[in-house]
C-alpha positions in Angstrom: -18.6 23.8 16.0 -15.8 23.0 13.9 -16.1 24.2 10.2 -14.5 22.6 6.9 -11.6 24.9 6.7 -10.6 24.2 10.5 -11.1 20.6 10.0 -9.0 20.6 6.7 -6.0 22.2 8.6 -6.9 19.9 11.6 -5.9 16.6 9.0 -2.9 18.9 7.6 -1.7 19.7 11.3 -2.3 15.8 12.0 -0.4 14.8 8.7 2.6 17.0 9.5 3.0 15.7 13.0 3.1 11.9 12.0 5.4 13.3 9.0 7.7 14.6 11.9 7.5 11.9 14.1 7.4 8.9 11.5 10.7 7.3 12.7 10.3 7.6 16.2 6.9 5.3 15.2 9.2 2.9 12.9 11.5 2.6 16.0 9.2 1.1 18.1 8.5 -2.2 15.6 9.4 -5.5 17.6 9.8 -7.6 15.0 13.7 -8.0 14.7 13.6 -8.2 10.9 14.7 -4.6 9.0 11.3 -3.7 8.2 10.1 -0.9 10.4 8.2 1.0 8.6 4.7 1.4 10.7 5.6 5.2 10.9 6.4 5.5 7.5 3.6 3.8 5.7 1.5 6.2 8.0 2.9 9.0 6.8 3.2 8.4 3.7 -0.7 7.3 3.9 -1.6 10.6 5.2 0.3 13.0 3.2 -1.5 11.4 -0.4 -4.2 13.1 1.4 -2.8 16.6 2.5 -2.0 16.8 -0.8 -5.5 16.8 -2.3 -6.8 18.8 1.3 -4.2 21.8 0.6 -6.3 22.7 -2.3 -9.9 22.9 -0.7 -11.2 25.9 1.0 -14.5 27.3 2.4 -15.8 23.8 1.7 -18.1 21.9 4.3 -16.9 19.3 6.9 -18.5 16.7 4.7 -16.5 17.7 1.6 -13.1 17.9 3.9 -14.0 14.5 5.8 -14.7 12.7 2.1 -12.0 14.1 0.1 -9.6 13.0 2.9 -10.9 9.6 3.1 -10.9 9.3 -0.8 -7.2 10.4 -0.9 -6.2 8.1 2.2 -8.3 5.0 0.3 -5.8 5.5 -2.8 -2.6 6.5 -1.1 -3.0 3.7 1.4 0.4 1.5 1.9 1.0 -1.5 4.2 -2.1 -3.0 7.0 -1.5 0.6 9.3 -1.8 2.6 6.2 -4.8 0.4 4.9 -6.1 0.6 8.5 -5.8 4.0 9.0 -7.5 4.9 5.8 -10.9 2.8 7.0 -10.8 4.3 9.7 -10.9 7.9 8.4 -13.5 7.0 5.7 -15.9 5.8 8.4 -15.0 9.4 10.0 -16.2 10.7 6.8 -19.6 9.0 6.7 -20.2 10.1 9.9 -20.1 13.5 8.6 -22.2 13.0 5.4 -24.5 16.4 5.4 -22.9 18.2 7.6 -21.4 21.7 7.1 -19.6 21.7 10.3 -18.7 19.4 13.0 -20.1 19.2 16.7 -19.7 16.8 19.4 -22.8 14.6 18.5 -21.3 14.6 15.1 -17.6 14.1 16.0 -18.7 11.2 18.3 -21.0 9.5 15.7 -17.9 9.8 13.1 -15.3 7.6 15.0 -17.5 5.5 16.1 -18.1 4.3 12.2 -14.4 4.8 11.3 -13.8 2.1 14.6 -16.8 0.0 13.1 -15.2 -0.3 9.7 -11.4 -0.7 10.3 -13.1 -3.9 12.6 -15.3 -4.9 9.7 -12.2 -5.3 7.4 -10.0 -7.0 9.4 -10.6 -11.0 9.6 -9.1 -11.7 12.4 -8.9 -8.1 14.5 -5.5 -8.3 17.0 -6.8 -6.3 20.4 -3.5 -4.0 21.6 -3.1 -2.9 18.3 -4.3 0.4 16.6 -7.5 -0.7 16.4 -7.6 -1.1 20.3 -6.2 2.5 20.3 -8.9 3.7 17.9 -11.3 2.0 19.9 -11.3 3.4 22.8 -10.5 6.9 21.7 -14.4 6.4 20.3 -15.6 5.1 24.1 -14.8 7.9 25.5 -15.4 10.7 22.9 -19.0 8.6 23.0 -19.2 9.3 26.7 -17.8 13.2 26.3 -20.7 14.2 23.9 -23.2 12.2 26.7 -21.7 14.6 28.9 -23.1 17.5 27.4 -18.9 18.4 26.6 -18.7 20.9 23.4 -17.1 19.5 20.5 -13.4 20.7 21.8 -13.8 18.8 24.9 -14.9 16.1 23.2 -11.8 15.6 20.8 -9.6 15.5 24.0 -11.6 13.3 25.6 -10.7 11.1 22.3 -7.2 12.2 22.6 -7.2 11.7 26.1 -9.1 8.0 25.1 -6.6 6.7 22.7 -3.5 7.8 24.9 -4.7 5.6 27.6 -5.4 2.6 25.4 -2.1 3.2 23.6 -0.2 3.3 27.0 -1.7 -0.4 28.0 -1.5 -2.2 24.8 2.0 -3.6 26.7 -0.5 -5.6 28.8 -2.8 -6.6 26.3 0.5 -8.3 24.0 3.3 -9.9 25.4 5.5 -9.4 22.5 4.8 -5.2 23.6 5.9 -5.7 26.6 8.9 -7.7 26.5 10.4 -5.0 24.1 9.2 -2.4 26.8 7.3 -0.7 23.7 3.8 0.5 22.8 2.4 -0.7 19.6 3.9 1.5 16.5 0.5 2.3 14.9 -1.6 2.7 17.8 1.0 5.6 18.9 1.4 6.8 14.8 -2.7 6.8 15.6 -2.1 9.3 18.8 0.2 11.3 16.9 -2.3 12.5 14.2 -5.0 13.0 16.9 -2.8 15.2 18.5 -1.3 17.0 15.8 -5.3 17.5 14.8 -6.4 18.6 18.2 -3.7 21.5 18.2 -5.5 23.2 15.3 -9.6 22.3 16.8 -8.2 23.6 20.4 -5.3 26.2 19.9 -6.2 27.1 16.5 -2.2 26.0 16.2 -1.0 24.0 13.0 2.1 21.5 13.4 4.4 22.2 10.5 6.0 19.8 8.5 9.8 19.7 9.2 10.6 17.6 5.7 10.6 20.4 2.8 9.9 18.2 0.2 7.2 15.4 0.2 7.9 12.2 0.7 8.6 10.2 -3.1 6.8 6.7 -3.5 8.5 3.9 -2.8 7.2 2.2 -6.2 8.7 5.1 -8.6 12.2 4.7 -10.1 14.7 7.1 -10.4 15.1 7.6 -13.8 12.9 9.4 -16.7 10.7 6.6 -18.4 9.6 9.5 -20.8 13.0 9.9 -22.4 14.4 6.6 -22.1 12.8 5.4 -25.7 10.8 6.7 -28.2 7.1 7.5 -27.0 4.1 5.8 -28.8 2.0 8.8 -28.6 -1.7 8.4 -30.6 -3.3 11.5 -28.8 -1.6 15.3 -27.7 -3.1 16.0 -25.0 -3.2 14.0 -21.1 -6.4 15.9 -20.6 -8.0 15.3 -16.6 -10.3 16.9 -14.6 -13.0 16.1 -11.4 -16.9 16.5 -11.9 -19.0 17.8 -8.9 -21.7 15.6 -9.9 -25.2 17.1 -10.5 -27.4 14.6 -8.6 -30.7 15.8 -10.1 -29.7 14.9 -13.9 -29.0 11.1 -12.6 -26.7 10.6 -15.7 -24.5 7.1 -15.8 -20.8 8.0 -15.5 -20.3 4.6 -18.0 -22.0 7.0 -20.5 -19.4 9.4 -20.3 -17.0 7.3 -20.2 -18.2 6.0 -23.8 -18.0 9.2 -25.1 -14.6 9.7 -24.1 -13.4 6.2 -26.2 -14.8 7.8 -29.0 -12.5 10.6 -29.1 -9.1 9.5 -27.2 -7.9 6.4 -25.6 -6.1 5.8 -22.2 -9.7 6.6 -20.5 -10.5 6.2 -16.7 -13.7 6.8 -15.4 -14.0 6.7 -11.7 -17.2 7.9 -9.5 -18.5 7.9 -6.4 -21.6 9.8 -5.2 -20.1 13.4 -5.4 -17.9 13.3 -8.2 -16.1 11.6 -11.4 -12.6 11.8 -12.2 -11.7 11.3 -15.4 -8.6 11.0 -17.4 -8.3 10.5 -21.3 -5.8 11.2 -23.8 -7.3 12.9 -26.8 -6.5 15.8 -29.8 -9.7 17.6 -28.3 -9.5 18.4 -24.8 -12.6 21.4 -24.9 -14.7 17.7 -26.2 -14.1 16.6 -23.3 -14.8 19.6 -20.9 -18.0 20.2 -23.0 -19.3 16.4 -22.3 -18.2 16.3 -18.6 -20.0 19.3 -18.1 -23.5 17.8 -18.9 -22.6 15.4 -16.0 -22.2 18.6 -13.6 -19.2 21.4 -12.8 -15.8 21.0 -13.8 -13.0 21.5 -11.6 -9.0 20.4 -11.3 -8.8 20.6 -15.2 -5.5 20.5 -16.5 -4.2 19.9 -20.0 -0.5 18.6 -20.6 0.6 18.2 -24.5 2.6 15.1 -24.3 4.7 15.4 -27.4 6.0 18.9 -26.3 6.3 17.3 -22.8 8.5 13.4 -24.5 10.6 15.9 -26.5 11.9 17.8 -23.4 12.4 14.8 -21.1 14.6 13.1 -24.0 17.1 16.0 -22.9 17.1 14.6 -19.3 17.7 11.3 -19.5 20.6 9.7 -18.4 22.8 7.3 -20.6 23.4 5.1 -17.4 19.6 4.9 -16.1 19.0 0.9 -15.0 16.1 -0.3 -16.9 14.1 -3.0 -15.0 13.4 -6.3 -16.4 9.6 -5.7 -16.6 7.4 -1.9 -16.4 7.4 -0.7 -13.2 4.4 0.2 -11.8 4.7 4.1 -11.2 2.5 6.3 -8.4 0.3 7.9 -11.7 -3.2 8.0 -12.3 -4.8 4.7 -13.0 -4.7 4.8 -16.8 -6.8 1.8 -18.9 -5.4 0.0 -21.5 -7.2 -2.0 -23.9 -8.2 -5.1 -23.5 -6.5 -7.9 -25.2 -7.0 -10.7 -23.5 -8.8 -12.9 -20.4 -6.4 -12.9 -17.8 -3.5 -11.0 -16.6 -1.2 -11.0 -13.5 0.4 -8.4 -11.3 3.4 -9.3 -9.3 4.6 -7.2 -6.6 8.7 -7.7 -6.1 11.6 -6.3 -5.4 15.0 -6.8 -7.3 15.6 -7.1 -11.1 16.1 -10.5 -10.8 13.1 -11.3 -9.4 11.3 -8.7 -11.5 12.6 -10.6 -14.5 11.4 -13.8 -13.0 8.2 -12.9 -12.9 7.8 -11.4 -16.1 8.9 -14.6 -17.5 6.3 -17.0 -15.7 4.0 -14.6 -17.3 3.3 -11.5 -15.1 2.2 -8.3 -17.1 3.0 -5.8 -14.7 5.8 -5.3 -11.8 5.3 -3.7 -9.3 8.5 -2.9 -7.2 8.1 -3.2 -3.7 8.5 -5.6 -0.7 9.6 -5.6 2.9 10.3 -1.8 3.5 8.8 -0.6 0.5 5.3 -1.4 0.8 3.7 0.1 -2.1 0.1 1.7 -1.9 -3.2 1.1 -3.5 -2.6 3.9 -6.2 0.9 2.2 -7.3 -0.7 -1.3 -7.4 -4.2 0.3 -8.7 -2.1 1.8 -11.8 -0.7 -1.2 -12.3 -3.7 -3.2 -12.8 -5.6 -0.5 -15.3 -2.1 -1.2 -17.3 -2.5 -4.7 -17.8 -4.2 -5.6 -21.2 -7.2 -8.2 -19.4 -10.3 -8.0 -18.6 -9.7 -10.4 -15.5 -6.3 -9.4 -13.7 -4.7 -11.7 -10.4 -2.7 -9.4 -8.1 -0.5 -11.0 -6.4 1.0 -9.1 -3.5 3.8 -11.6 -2.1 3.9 -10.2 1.1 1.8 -10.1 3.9 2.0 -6.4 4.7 0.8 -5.6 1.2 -2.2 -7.8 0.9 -4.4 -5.3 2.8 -3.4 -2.6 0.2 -4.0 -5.0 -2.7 -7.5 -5.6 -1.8 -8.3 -2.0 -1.8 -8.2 -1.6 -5.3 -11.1 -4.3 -6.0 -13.2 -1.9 -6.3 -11.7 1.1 -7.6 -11.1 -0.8 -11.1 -12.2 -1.3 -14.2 -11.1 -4.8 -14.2 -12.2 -7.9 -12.9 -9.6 -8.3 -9.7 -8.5 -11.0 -8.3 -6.1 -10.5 -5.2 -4.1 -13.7 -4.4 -3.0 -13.6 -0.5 0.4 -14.4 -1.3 2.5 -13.5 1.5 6.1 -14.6 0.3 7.9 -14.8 -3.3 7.8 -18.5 -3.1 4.0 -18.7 -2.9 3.9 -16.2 -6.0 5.7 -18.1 -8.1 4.1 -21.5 -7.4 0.8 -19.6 -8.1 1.7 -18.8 -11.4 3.1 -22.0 -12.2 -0.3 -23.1 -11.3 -2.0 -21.2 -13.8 -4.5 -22.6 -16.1 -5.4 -20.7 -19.2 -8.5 -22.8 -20.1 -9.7 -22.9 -16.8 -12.3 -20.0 -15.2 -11.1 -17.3 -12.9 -12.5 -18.8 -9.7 -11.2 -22.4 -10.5 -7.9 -20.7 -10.9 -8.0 -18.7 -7.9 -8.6 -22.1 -6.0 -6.3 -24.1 -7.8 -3.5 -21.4 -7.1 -4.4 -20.7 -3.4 -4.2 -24.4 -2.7 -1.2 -25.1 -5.0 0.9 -22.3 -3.3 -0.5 -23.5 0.5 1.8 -26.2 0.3 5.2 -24.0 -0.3 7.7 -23.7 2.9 9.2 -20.4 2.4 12.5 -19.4 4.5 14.7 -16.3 4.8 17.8 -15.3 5.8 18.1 -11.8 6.3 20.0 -9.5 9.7 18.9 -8.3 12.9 18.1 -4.8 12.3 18.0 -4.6 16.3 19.0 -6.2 19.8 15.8 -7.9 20.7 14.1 -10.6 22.7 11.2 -11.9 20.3 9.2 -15.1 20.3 11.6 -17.0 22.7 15.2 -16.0 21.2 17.5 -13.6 22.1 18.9 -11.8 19.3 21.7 -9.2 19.0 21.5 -6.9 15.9 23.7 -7.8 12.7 22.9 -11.5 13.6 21.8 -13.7 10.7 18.4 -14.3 11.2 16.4 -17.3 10.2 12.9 -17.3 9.3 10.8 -20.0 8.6 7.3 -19.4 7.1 8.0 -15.6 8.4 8.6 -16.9 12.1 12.0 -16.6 13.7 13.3 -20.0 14.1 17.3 -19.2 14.8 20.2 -16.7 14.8 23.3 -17.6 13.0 26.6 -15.9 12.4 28.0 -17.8 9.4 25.8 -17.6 6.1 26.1 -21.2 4.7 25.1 -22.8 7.8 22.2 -20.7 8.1 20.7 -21.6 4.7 21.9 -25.4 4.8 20.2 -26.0 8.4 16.9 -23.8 7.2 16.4 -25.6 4.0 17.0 -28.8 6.2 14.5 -27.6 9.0 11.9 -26.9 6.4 12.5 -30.0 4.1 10.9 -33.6 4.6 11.0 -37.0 2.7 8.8 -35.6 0.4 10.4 -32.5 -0.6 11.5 -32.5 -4.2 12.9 -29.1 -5.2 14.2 -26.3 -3.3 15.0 -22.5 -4.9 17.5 -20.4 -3.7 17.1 -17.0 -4.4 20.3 -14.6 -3.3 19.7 -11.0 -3.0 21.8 -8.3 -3.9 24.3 -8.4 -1.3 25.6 -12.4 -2.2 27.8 -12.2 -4.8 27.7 -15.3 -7.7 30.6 -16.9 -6.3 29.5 -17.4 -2.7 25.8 -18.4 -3.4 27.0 -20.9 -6.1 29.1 -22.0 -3.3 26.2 -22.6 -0.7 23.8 -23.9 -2.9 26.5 -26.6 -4.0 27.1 -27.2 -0.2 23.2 -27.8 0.2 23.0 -30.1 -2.8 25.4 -32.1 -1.1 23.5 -32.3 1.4 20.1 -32.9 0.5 21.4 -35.4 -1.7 20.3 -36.1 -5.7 16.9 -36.7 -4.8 15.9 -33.4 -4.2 16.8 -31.0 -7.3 18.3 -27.5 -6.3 17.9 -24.6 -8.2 20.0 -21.2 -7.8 18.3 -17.8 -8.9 19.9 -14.1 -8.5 16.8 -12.1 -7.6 18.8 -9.4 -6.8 16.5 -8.9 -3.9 17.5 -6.3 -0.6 16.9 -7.1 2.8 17.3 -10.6 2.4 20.4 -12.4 1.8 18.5 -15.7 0.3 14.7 -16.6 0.1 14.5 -20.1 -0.1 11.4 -22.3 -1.5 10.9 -26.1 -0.7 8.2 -28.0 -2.4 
């Protein structure tokens, strides 16, 4: 049997070893573009939750197994995050009741975590992690049949998954060409294992990184003292309620309470407990109400004038300041509402930031290719816009998983938009109707935005033989509607003949966005070259997004 302090440093040993091993799991990405980040997002993923499991102890393998998977759900970034976190919160169903964990148990618990990383994914890819995951369940299923204890069992799993992982080559083409296993089915094996050193050797992996890993959505510089605060309320006042079941009391009636003495109030609940935040002048208010609802714990207090006044000292003269708020990793704190509708923009670049702010876009979250932000960054974002309706719109495929997570975990109506580029963002705003409902918008904006051709010009971040092309690493890479279609080596012919590959009698405008690394000159250069020639007829547009990673994003319509 496998009790909830074992199984806590089981996910702590499993966290450190993906930690550890996270770039030799980016390094095994195909895709030639500078992305990589399968071993990151991973990690990154799992140590939201080693946070939050560092601080239990003597608790059940039910409390571990759902405080994990409640961590994982909000700390969640790009589809291997998002993927991994199902799969750990149909582990934790599979322990509901249980004070420890056996093999019947254990076998029952990945076999729901399997059943709902399948459930949430449309179109499931087989060779992937979810292959991995899987069969790790097969034969933990058939370990347990066995009569094996619950530490033969786990290897069995182990033993499972390493097998699966070792043929997804055969199972995708693209694998085996690169002569490569897929990066999240092996970031998958590395947290069993790291886990399976604690159940079996009663050995934790330590973490080799002192420090933990910063969000990828959190600037550098001190927001507190870069201008005056507008502080109503003293004191950031939070803490978690175990809920007493017996007094069936509505969180919402809490909540209530809470408006009545503060503002900046989140309510969030499942069926164990509610975590609230509120800013208020009477923090022992609020630990007296909450505790009608059931025991208090994490409470903590922070006086936010003493704390504004102190970060003033800290702040440096030179910090940028981003064209809109950037969404920070923080708790999800409500604002009022103001208004019907608001928009969330994922991007990356002040340019593009600022671009979005001016088509309307309430909140910015920064993020993109390589800095895939995670359900908590996008979450806060959304309890900071002032509607009671908000569209999120993720512009990029690896975030859209992420995005939908925090559907339910809001207060707000949300609305994710399965943009997958900047071009399809922007055309979905542009599409916005004000007068119109949420759902005729959401159609009118998917449909308006299916009909943009997005390209990209961006390096080779490797040598690599992908979808038909041989490409060498620092090669200009072409992509059209995220597909390689060439290699180049000189930048204007790359974005002349893509804008010409992706144009047709019809098209009318064309954007070029440059990133950070054009310089003025030489993109006002190319996009006069392209002017001239796609002719008058089609009207081109030049825009510094100051974007990284790609060199120009380019939109035809």
């Amino acid at each position: 049997m496998i009790n909830g302090n074992t199984l806590r440093d089981a996910l702590l040993s499993g966290a450190n070893n993906i930690v550890n091993c996270r770039q030799a799991v980016d390094e095994l990405n195909v895709f030639p573009v500078p992305d990589g980040d399968t071993g990151t997002n991973m990690s990154m993923t799992i140590s939201a939750s080693a946070r939050e499991l560092a601080l239990l102890n003597n608790e059940t393998a039910e409390k571990v197994a759902k405080t994990n998977a409640s961590a994982l759900l909000r700390g969640a970034r790009g589809n291997s995050g998002v993927i991994l976190s199902l799969l750990f919160r149909g582990f934790s169903k599979g322990l509901k009741g249980k004070e420890e964990m056996d093999s019947e148990s254990l076998a029952n618990a990945i076999k729901l975590g399997v059943e709902a990383a399948y459930n949430a994914v449309m179109k499931p890819t087989e060779g992937t992690i979810l292959t991995v995951a899987r069969v790790a369940s097969e034969y933990a299923a058939k370990a347990y049949s066995e009569g094996r204890d619950v530490v033969e069992t786990f290897e069995a799993m182990l033993e499972g998954a390493k097998k699966a992982l070792d043929e997804t080559p055969e199972i995708l083409p693209v694998l085996k060409k690169a002569g490569v296993v897929d990066a999240g089915g092996k970031g998958f094996v590395v947290i069993l294992e790291g886990m399976l050193s604690v159940i079996r050797d009663g050995k934790m992996i330590e973490s080799a990184e002192s420090t933990a890993t910063a969000s990828p959505a959190a600037t550098q510089r001190n927001a507190a003292g870069e201008a005056e605060a507008d502080i109503t309320f003293t004191y950031c006042t939070e803490f978690i309620v175990k809920r007493d079941l017996k007094l069936d009391k509505d969180p919402k009636a809490l909540r209530a309470y809470l408006e009545t003495i503060g503002d900046c109030v989140v309510v969030v609940d499942d069926d164990e407990i509610i975590k609230v935040h509120v800013h208020t002048d009477h923090p022992g208010n609020a630990f007296e109400k909450g505790l009608t609802f059931g025991q208090l714990i994490n409470m903590k207090v922070e006086n936010m004038r003493d704390q504004h006044e102190r970060a003033k000292h800290d702040t440096k003269e030179s910090a940028p300041k981003a064209a809109a708020p950037v969404a920070e990793a923080k708790e999800p704190v409500s604002v009022a509402i103001e208004k019907d509708y608001g928009f969330v923009a994922v991007a990356a670049g002040e340019g593009l930031q600022a671009l979005f702010t001016d088509l309307g876009a309430d909140r910015i979250v920064s993020g993109g290719q390589t800095m895939n932000p995670s359900t908590d960054d996008i979450l806060y974002a959304i309890e900071q816009t002032p509607a009671s309706t908000v569209f999120v719109l993720p512009n990029n495929k690896n975030i859209i998983m992420a995005a939908e997570q925090t559907i339910k975990l809001s207060t707000r109506k949300v609305v994710v938009l399965p943009t997958r580029t900047i071009p399809q963002g922007i055309t979905a705003m542009l599409n916005f109707d004000p007068d119109a409902d949420a759902d005729a918008n959401a159609i009118a904006m998917q449909k308006a935005y299916a009909n943009v051709q997005t390209g990209q010009v961006t390096f080779a971040a490797r040598d690599s033989d992908y979808d038909g092309h041989q490409i060498k690493k620092g090669e200009l890479l072409a992509l059209a509607n995220g597909k390689v279609s060439f290699t180049e080596t000189d930048l204007e012919k790359c974005v002349i003949k893509l804008t010409k590959d992706l144009s047709d009698k019809e098209t009318a405008f064309v954007t070029l966005i440059h990133g950070e690394d054009v310089k003025e000159a030489q993109a006002e250069r190319i996009c006069e070259a392209l002017q001239d020639k796609l002719g008058r007829d089609v009207e081109v547009t030049l825009v510094n997004g100051g974007q990284p990673v790609y060199y120009f994003i380019i939109s035809v319509e």
